[in-house]
N, C-alpha and C positions, 0 to 999 in steps of 0.2 A: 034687722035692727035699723031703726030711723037714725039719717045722719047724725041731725042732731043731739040723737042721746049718745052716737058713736064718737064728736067731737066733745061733750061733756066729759063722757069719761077721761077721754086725751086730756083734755085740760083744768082736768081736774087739779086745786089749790087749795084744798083744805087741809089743814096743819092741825097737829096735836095742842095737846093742850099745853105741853112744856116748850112746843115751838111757841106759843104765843103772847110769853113773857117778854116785857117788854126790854130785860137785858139782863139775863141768869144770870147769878153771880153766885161762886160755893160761898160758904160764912165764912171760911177761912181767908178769905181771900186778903185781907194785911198778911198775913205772910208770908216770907222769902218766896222769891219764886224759884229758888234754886231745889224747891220741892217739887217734882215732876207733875204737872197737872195740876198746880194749883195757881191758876192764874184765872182772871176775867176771862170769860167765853161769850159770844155771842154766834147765835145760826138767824141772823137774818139776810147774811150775803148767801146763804144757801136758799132761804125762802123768797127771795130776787131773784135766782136764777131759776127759779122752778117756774115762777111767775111769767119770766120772760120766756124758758121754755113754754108752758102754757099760752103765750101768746103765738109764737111760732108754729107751734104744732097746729095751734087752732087754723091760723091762716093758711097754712101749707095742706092741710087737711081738707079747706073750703074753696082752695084753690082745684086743686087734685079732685075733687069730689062733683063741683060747678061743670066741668069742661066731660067729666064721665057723663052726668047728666044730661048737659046738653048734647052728648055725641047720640046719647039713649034717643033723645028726644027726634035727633034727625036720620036716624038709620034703622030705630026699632030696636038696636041692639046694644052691648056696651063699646063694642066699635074702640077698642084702645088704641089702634094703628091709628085710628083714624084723628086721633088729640095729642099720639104722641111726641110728634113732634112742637105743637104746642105748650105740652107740657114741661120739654127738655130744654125749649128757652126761655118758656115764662117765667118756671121758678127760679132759675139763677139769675133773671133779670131784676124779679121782685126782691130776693134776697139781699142784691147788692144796692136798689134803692131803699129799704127796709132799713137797711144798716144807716145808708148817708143820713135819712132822716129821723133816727132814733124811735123807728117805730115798735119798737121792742122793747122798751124801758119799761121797765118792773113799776115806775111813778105812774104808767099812764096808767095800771091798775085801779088808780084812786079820781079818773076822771074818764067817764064814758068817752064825752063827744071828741076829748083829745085825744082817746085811742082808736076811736072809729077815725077820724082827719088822718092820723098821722098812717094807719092801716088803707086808708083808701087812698090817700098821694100816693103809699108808693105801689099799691098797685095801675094804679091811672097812669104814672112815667113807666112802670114796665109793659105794659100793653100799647102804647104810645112808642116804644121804644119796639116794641115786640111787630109790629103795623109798618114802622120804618124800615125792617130787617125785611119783613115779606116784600115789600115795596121794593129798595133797591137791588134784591136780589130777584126780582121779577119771577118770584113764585107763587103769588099771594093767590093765581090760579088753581094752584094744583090747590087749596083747601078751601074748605065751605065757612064762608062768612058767616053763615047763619048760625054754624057751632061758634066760633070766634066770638060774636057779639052777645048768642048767648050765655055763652062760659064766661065772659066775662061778666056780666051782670049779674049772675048769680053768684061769681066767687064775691063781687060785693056784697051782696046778702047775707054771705053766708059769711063772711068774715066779720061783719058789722054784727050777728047775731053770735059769734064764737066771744068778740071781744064783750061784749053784753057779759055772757054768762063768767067771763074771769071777772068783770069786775063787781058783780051781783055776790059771786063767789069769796072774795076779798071782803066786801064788806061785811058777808055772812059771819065771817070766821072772827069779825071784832078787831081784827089787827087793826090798828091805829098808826104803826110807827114801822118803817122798812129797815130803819136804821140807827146803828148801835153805838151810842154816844158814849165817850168815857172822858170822864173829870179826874185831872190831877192835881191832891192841895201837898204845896210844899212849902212847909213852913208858913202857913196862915190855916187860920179855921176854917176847917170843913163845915160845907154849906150843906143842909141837912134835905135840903132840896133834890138835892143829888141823888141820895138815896143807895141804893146798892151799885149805880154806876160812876161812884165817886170812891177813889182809892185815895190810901196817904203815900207819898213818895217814902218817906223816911220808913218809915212801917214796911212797905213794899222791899224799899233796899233799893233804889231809885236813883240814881246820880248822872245828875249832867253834867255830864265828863267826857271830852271827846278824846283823852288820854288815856279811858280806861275802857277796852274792851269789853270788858266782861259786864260793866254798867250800861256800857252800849248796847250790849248783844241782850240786855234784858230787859230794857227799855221795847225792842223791835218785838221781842215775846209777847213784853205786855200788850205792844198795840196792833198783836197780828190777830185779822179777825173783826177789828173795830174800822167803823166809818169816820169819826170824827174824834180827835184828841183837844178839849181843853184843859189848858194849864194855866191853874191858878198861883200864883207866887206872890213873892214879895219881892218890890222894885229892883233891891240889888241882884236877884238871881232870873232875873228876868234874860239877859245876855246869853246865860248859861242853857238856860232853856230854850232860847231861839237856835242855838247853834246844834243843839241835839235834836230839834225837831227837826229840822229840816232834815235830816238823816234818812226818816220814816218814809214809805211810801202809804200815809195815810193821812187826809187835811188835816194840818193842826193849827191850834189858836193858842194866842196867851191873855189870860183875860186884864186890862188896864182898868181899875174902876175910876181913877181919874177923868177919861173920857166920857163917863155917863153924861153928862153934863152937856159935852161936843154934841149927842146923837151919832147912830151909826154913820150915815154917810155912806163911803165908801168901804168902811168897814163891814166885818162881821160880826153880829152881835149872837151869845147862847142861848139858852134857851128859858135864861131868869130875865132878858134883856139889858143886860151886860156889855159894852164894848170889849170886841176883841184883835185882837190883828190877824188877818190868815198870813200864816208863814210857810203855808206847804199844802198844795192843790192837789198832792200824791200824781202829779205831772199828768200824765196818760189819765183823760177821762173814758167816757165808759163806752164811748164810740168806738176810739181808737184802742182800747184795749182790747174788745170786740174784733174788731181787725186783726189789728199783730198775732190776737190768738188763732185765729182763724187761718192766716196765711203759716204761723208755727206748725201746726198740726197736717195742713196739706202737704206741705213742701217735707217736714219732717216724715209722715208716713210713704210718702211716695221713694223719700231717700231710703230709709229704710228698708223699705222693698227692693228695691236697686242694688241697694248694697249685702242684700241676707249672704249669698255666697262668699263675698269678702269677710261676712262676721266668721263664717266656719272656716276658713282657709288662715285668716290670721289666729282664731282660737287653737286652730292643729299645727301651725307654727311657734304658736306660744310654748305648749306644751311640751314638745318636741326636744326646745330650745333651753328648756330650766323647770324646774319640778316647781309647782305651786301655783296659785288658780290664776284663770284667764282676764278677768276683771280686777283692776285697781280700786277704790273706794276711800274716797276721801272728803273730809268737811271742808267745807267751803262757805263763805260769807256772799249770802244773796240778797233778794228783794229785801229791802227795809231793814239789813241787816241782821235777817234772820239766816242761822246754819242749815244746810240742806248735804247730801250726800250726792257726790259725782263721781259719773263713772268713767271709764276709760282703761284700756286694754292697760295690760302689767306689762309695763316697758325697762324696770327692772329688777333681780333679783329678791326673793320675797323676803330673805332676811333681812337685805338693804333697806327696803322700801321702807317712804318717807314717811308716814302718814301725817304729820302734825305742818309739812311743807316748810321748817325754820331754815335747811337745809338748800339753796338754787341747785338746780344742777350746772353743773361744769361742762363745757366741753370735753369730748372723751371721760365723760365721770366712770369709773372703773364699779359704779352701780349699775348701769346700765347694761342692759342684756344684748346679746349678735343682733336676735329680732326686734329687741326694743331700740334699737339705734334707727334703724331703717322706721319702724313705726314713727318712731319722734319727728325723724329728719322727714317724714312724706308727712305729718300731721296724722296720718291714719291713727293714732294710738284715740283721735280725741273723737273718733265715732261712734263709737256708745253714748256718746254726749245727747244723740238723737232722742235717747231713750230719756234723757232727763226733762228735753223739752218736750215729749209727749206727756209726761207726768205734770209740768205744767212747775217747774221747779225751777225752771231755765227757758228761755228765746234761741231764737234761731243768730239774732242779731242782739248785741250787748254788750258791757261792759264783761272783760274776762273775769271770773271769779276766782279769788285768792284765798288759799289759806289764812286762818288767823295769827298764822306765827308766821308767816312772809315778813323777811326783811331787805334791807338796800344798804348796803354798809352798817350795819349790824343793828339799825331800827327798824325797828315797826313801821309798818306804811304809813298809819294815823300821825306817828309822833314826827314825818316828815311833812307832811303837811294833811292837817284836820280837816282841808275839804276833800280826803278822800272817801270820808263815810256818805258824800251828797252823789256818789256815782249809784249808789245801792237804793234811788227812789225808781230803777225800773229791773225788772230781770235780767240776770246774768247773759251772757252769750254764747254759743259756740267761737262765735267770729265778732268783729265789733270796729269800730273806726280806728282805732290803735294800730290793731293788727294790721291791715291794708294799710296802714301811713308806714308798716316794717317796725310799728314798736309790739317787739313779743322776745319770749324768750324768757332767759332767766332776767332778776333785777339784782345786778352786781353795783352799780353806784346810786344814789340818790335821782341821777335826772334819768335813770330807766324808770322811774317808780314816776316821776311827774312828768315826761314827756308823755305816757297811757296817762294819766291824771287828765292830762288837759284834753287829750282827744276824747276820754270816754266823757267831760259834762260839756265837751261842745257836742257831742252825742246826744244828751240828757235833754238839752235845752232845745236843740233844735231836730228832734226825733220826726220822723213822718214815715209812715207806710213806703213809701216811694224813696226812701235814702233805705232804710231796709234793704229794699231790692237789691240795689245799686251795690250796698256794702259786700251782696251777698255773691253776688253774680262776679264784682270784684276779690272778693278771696279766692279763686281759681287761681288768679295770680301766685299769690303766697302762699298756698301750702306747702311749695316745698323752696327754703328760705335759708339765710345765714345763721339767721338768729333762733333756728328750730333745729334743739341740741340734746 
């Protein structure tokens, strides 16, 4: 089989016909969402990821495929010793330039020359970079230039001609739009423009309210899945709406028609040409979310590994130790305020256990199990956690996730202070800046609950790959701690 038809297939991006709506929505969708499944949907974050797959593959494939050729070409044979080493720093070289410069963006889909530019820099800085390695390591000897320069120039080719067919393929398919807009009218007439990605809030059951969970937690439903939230209102609920958007890990806007007049500026205008304000960039673009996933998943599968014997030594201690299963399972408030389920070893008694979390634990709480003390007090209980950030539910690094019935002197988190829902615009954590500053534990008075307040959105605001590290490499320190009870 010809490369070419062999990289087609890889990156192949043609979508069905129900993927290529431009934002499905059931007919039902004004009603309650407290009806399972019956909310706005969109799969165009899934059709970007295939895309971007598709990009990767292709390059990685015309990388991998260049350097076999040219080895063919200088030896007669496929000669893989003889590239392997080539190939073992180029692609991790090109991967990590690929990333810096967004070469992988599901938009470049929709313009050749800037996905052939962005696909050929960062191969040129990883070969460049690849050239510098052989150089100061004074081995550039031991391999044949003539593969190097030729595998090089071919994986240009051959990537410039992969990226061709995804986006020949893109426009085949008719898709127009990557991304899944949703309009909310509350309390003003729905703009019929809109179409089926325009809900009504009051219909929906919609309330911005940062005192009422349950309007929170179905706000984060309706906008999980979605790229872009405009909300349309009426002046006085304007406040109410800004304070509940920023909640979302999804850009939102609220529309001002007073400002038509202004021109956008620096604003953001919709898609009728509307002034709007952005209140919420969903923090982490699509770089650095790209990242953080990426280092999640190594570090987390590597622990993982590391740790398999500890998973069955603690599971046959559990058991041993009290009748009922080895896993705890509990909801928890994540990304964008949406509930997810966390695991973590059963540290105490299964008739005791918590699951709704309204309850802290105590020191010496007489819930607590022989092995679940020592779990608690060494952190161990909270390493199944791995398995949540492999699921992609949770980070390695984060804001700790709370239950929704956590209290601090007998309130709710929220009703202590409202910007606790702005910690919930990235993933949860195993570990997180709190925890390393020694705030964890139970939250017995108010300023346990805002002492982690204020480290997890000076976390939020000033996140990087590189504080990650640090936070993570730092929790060695604290796992085993005063306030781990």
């Amino acid at each position: 089989m010809k490369w070419w038809t062999m990289v087609q297939k890889i990156i192949d991006v043609t979508t069905t016909e129900q993927e290529l709506k431009l934002h499905a929505m059931p007919e039902h969708v004004e009603k309650s969402l407290d009806q399972e499944g019956e909310r706005p949907t969109s799969n165009r974050a899934a059709i970007r990821r295939k895309i971007a797959f598709a990009l990767v593959a292709g390059d990685f494939t015309s990388i991998v495929a260049a350097f076999v050729i040219a080895a063919l070409f200088r030896t007669g044979d496929y000669g893989f010793e003889s590239v392997r080493d080539f190939l073992f720093v180029l692609v991790p070289l090109y991967l990590v330039f690929s990333i810096y410069n967004n070469a992988h963006h599901p938009e470049l889909s929709e313009n050749y020359l800037a996905s052939i530019r962005r696909g050929l820099s960062a191969l040129a800085m990883a070969t460049v970079a690849l050239a510098l390695i052989l150089f100061f390591f004074k081995v550039s000897a031991n391999y044949s230039r003539l593969v190097f320069g030729l595998g090089c120039f071919l994986a240009a080719a051959m990537i410039s001609i992969s990226r061709l067919i995804v986006v020949n393929r893109r426009r085949a398919s008719g898709m127009d739009n990557l991304y899944a807009n949703l309009s909310i009218f509350d309390g003003v007439r729905q703009n019929k423009a809109a179409g089926l990605s325009g809900v009504n809030a009051k219909a929906m059951g919609i309330i911005p309210d940062l005192t009422d969970a349950a309007a929170i937690a179905r706000l984060g439903k309706l906008a999980e899945g979605m790229d872009r939230i405009v909300v349309h209102c009426a002046p006085d609920r304007r406040q109410d709406w800004a304070a509940a958007l920023k909640t979302l890990d999804v850009p939102c806007e609220i529309v001002m028609p007073e400002l038509d007049a202004m021109g956008a500026l620096s604003l953001r205008t919709d898609p009728y040409g509307r002034a709007s304000l952005l209140l919420n960039s969903g923090h982490l673009n699509w770089n650095q979310r790209i990242g953080k996933r990426i280092f999640d998943l190594v570090v987390s599968v590597i622990l993982i590994t590391l740790s398999a014997p500890l998973f069955l030594i603690v599971a046959i201690a559990i058991k041993i130790d009290s009748p009922g299963p080895v896993f705890f399972r509990q909801d928890r408030i994540g990304l964008g305020n949406r509930v997810f389920k966390i695991w973590k070893f059963r540290s105490m008694r299964t008739e005791a256990s918590d699951f709704s979390g309204a309850v802290s634990t105590a020191r010496s709480d007489n819930r607590v199990t022989r092995v679940g003390d020592f779990l608690r007090r060494t952190s161990i209980d909270e390493i199944p956690q791995l398995l949540n950030v492999v699921r992609g539910s949770m980070s390695l690094v984060g804001p700790r996730p709370h239950a929704s019935s956590s209290r601090a002197e007998e309130m709710l988190f929220w009703d202590i202070d409202e910007r606790y829902w702005y910690r919930h615009t990235v993933k949860p954590g195993l570990t997180g800046l709190a925890q390393i500053r020694g705030f964890r534990g139970s939250t017995l008075v108010k300023s346990d609950l805002i002492n982690r307040l204020r480290a997890d959105l000076e976390y939020v605001v000033n996140w990087s790959l590189l504080g990650d590290v640090r936070i993570l490499i730092s929790t060695a320190s604290v796992l085993v701690h005063r306030n781990a009870f």
